[in-house]
C-alpha positions as CSV (number, residue, x, y, z in Angstrom):
1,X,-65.1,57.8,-32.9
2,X,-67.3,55.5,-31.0
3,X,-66.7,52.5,-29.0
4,X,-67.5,50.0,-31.8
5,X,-64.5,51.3,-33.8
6,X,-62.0,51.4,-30.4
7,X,-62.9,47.9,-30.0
8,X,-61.8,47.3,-33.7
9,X,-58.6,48.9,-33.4
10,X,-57.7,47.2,-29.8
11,X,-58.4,44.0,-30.6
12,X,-55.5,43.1,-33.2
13,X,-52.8,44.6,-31.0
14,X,-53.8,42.7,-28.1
15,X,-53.7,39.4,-29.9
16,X,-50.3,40.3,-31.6
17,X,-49.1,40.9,-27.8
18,X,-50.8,37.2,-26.8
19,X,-48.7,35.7,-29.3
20,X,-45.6,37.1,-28.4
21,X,-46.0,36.4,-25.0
22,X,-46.4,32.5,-25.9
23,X,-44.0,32.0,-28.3
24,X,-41.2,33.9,-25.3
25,X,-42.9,31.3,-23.0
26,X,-42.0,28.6,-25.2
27,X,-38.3,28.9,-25.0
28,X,-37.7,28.1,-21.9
29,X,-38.8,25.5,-21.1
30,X,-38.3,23.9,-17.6
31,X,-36.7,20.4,-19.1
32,X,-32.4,21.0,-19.1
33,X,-30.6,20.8,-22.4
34,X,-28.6,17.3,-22.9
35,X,-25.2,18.1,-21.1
36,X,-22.9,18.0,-24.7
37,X,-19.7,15.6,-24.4
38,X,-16.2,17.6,-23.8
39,X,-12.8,16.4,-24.2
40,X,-12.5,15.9,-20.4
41,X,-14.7,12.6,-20.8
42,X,-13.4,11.8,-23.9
43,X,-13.8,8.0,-23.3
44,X,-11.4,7.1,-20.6
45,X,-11.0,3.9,-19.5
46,X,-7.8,2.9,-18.4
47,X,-4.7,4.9,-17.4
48,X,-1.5,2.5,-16.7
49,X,2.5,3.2,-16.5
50,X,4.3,2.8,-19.7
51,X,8.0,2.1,-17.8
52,X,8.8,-0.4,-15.4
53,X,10.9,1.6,-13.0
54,X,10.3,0.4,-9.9
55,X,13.2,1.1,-7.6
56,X,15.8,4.1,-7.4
57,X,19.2,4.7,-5.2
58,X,18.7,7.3,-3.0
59,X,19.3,10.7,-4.8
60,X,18.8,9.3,-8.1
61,X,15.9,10.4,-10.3
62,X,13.5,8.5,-13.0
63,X,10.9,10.1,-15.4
64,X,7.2,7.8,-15.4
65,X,5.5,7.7,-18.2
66,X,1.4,7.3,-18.3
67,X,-0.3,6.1,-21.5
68,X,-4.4,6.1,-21.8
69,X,-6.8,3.6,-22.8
70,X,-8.0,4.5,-25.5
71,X,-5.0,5.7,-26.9
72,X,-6.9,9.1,-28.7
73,X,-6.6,10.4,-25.6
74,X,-7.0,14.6,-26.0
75,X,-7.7,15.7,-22.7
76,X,-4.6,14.3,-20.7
77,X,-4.1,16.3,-17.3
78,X,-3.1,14.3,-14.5
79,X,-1.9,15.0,-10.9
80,X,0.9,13.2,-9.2
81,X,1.2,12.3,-5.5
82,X,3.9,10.1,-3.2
83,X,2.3,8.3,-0.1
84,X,5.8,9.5,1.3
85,X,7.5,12.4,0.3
86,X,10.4,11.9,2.8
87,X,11.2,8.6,0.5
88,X,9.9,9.6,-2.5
89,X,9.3,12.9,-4.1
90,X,7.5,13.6,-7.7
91,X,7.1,16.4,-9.7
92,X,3.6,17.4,-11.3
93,X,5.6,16.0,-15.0
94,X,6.0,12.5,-13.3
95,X,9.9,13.3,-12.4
96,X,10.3,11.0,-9.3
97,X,13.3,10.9,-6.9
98,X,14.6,9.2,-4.3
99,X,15.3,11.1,-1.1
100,X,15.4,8.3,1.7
101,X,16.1,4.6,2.2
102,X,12.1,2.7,1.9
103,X,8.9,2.2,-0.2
104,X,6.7,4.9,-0.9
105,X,3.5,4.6,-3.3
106,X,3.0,7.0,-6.5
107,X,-0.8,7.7,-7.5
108,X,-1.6,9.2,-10.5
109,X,-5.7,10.8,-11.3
110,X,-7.0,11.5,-14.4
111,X,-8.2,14.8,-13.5
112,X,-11.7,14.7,-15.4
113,X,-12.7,11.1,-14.7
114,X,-11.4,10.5,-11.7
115,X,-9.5,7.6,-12.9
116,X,-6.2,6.6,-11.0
117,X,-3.3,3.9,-11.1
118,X,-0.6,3.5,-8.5
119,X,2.8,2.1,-8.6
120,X,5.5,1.4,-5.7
121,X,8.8,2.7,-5.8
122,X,11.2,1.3,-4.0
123,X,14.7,3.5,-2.8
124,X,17.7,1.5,-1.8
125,X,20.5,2.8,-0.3
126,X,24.0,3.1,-1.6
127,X,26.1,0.4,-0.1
128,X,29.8,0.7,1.2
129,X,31.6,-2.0,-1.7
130,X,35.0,-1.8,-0.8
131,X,37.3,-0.3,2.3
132,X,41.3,0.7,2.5
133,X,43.0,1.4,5.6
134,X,46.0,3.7,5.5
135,X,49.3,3.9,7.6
136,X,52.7,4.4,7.2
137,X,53.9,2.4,10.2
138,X,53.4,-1.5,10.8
139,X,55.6,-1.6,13.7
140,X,55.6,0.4,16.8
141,X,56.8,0.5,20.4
142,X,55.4,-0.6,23.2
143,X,53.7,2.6,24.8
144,X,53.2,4.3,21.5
145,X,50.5,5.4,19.1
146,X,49.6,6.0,15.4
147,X,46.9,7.2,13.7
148,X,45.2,5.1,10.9
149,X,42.9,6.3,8.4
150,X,40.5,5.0,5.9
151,X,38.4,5.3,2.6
152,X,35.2,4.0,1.9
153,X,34.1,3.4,-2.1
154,X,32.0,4.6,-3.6
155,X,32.2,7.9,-1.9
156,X,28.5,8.4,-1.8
157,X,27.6,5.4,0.2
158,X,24.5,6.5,2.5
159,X,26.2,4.5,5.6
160,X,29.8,6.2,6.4
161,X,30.4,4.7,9.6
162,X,33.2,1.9,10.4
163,X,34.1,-0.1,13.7
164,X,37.5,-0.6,14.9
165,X,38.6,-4.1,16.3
166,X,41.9,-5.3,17.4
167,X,42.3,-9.3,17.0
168,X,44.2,-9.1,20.5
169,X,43.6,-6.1,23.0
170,X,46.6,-7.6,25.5
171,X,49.0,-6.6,22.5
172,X,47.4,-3.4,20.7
173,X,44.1,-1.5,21.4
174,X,42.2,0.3,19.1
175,X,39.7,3.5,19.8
176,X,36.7,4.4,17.7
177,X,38.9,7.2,15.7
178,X,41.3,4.4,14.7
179,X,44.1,5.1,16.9
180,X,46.6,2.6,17.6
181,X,48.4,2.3,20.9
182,X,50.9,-0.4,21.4
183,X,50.3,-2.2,25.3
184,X,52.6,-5.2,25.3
185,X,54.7,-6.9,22.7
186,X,53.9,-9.3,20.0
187,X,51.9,-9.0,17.0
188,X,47.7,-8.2,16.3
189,X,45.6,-7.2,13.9
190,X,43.7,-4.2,13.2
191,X,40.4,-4.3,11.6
192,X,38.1,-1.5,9.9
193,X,34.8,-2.5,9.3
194,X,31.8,-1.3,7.7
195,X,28.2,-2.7,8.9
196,X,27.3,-3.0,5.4
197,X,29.8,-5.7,5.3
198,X,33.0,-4.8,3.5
199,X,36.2,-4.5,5.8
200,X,40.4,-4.2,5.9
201,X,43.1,-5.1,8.0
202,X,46.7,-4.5,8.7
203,X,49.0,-6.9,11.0
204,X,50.9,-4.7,13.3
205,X,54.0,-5.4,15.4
206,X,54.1,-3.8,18.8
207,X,57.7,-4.2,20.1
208,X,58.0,-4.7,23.7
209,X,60.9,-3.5,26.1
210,X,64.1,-5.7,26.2
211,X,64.6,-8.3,28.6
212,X,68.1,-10.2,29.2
213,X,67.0,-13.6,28.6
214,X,69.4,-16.5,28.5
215,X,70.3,-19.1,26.1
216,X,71.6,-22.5,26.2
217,X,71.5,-24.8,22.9
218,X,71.9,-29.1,23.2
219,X,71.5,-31.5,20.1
220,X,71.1,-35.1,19.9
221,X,70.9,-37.9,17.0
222,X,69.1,-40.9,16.9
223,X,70.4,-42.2,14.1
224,X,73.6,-45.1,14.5
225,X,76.0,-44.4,11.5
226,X,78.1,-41.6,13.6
227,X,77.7,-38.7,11.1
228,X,78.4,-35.8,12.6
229,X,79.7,-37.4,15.6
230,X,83.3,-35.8,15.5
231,X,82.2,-32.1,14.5
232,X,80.6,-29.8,17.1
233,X,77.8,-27.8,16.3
234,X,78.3,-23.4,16.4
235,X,75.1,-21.2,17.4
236,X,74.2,-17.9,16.1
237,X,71.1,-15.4,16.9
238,X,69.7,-13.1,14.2
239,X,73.5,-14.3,12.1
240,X,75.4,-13.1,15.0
241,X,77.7,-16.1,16.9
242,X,77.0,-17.1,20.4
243,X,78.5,-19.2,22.6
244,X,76.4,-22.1,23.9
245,X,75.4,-20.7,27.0
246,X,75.2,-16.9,26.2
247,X,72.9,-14.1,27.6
248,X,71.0,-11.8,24.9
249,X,68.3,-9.1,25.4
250,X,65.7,-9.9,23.5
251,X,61.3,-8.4,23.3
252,X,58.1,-8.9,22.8
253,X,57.5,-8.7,19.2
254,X,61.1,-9.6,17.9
255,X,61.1,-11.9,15.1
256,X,64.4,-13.8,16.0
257,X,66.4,-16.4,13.8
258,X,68.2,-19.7,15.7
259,X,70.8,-21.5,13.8
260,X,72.9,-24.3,14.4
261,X,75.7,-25.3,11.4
262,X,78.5,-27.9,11.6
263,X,81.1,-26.3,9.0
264,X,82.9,-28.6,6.8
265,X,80.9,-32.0,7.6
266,X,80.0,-31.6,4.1
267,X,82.5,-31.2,2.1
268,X,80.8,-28.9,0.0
269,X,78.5,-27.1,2.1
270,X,78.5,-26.5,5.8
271,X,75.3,-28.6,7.0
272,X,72.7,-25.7,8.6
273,X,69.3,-25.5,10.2
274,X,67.7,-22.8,11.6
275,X,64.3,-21.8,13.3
276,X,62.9,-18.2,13.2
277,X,60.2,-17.5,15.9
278,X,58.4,-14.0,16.5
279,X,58.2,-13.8,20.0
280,X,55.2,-13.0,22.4
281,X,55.0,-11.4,25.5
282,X,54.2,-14.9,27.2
283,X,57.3,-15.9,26.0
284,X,59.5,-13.1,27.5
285,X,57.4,-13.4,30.1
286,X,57.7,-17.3,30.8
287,X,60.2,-18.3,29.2
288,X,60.5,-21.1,25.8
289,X,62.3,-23.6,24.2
290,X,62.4,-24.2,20.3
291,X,63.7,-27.4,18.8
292,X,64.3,-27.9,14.8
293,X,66.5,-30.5,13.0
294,X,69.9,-30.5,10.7
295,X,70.6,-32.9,8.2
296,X,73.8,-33.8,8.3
297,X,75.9,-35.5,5.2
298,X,79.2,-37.0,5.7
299,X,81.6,-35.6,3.3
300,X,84.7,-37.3,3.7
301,X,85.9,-40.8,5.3
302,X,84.5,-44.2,5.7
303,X,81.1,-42.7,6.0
304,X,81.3,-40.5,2.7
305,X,77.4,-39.5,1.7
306,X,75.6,-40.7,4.5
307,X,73.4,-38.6,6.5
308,X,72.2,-38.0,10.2
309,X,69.5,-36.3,11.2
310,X,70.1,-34.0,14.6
311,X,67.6,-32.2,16.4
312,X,69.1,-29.3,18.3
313,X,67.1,-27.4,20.9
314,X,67.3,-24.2,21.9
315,X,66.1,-23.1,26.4
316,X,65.3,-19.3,26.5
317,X,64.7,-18.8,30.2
318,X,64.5,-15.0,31.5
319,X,67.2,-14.0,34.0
C-alpha cells in the first residue's frame, strides 16, 4: 500500500476523533447551572407567634405556637432559644417553662431563611395569699414559753419565710422560730408575717405573779331626791364579797370584775353596777383606781320610781 492510500484511510478517523472531542468540550461549559428553588426557600416572609402567652408562674409550662407567612409553608424547621435559661427554659417543640422569678426573651429562626421573631416571657412568682397561726394556749405564766406554728397557702408559694413581732416586748417576746416567752404580766399580741404581705395574729395573756394589793371602795350621788340614801352599798371581786377595806392578791394579766349592789332598793331587782378591768403590770406596779356608776330606783316609800345615779370608786394601792 502506498502513502496516498494511508493518508485516505487516516484522515476519516482523525476527523471522527475532532468531533468527539468538541462536542465533550461543549458540555461543560464554564457558566454555572441556575441554582433550582428547594423547599427550604419556599417563599418565606414572615414567621409570627400564633398564642399570646406571655407570662408563666414559676414551674409552670406553655406550648408556643409559630405560624408562617405564607401559610403553604412545607419546609418548617425552626430552632428555639431563651436569652435566659435560668428564667426561662424551651424545648426544641416550643415547650417553654418557667424556672425563676424575671423576664427572659424567646427567639425563634427559620432555619433556611434566616428569618426570626422574638417574644418576652415573663415568670412571676407564686405569692403567699393567706397565713394561720396555730397554738393551743392563749394564756401563759409569767416566765414561761410556747411554741407557735404556722401555715402558709398555697403551699407552693416561692417565698416561705415569715417574721415574728410582738405588739409589746415588756409583756411577751417573740424569737424568729415563733417562740413565745411570757416577761411581765398583761396582755400582747403575736404577729406572723409574710413579706409578701399576708399576716395572723393571736392576743395572748401573760399572767404575772400575785401581789397583795389593797382595796378600799367610796360612792357618792349628786343627785337631791335621797334615793339610795338609807341602803349601804356591798362590794364583791370576781363575785366573791369583800368588805370595804379588804386586801386581795391580785397579777399582771388578771381580768378582774368590781361590783357594787344595794339589795332590795328596788323592789324588784337589787340595783347593780360593775366594772371589769384586765390589769397591767403598771397597774400592780403603781397602783389604780376605777370608778363606774349604779342607777339606783326607789322601790318603796314616798320616793317610789325615782332614780339616783351613784358613782362608786374603787383605790387599788399595792401593800
Amino acid at each position: 500500500m502506498n502513502n496516498h492510500t494511508k493518508i485516505i484511510y487516516t484522515f476519516p478517523i482523525a476527523l471522527v476523533f475532532i468531533v468527539w472531542f468538541l462536542c465533550s468540550c461543549g458540555s461543560y461549559s464554564s457558566t454555572p447551572k441556575p441554582t433550582e428553588k428547594t423547599e427550604a426557600d419556599d417563599g418565606i416572609t414572615q414567621l409570627y407567634f400564633s398564642d399570646e402567652t406571655v407570662s408563666l408562674m414559676i414551674g409552670e409550662s406553655s406550648q408556643l405556637e409559630i405560624n408562617f407567612s405564607p401559610a403553604n409553608v412545607t419546609y418548617n424547621e425552626l430552632t428555639w432559644k431563651s436569652s435566659d435559661e435560668t428564667v426561662v427554659e424551651v424545648s426544641q417543640n416550643g415547650m417553654i417553662r418557667g424556672l425563676s422569678a424575671g423576664d427572659a426573651t424567646i427567639t425563634v429562626t427559620h432555619v433556611s431563611s434566616g428569618k426570626t421573631v422574638s417574644k418576652k416571657i415573663e415568670v412571676l412568682p407564686i405569692s403567699v395569699e393567706r397565713i394561720t397561726v396555730k397554738t393551743d394556749q392563749t394564756t401563759i405564766n409569767e416566765g414561761e414559753s410556747i411554741q407557735f406554728d404556722y401555715s402558709i397557702y398555697p403551699q407552693n408559694a416561692n417565698d416561705q419565710s415569715v417574721v415574728w413581732t410582738s405588739s409589746d416586748s415588756s409583756i411577751i417576746t417573740v424569737s424568729e422560730s415563733g417562740t413565745v416567752y411570757g416577761v411581765g404580766g398583761g396582755k400582747a399580741t403575736v404577729t406572723c408575717s409574710s413579706p409578701d404581705g399576708p399576716s395572723a395574729s393571736v392576743e395572748i395573756t401573760v399572767k404575772g405573779k400575785p401581789v397583795l394589793m389593797s382595796v378600799s371602795f367610796s360612792s357618792s350621788c349628786s343627785d337631791y331626791n335621797h334615793v339610795g340614801d338609807y341602803w349601804s352599798f356591798s362590794y364583791s371581786i370576781n363575785g366573791e364579797a369583800v368588805s370595804n377595806n379588804t386586801s386581795v392578791t391580785m397579777a399582771a394579766g388578771d381580768t378582774i370584775e368590781f361590783s357594787a349592789t344595794i339589795p332590795g332598793a328596788d323592789k324588784d331587782n337589787d340595783d347593780v353596777g360593775k366594772k371589769t378591768v384586765t390589769l397591767s403590770k403598771e397597774d400592780i406596779q403603781n397602783g389604780f383606781t376605777l370608778t363606774w356608776t349604779v342607777s339606783v330606783r326607789e322601790g318603796h316609800g314616798r320616793y317610789t320610781g325615782y332614780i339616783a345615779v351613784w358613782t362608786i370608786s374603787a383605790v387599788v394601792c399595792r401593800k
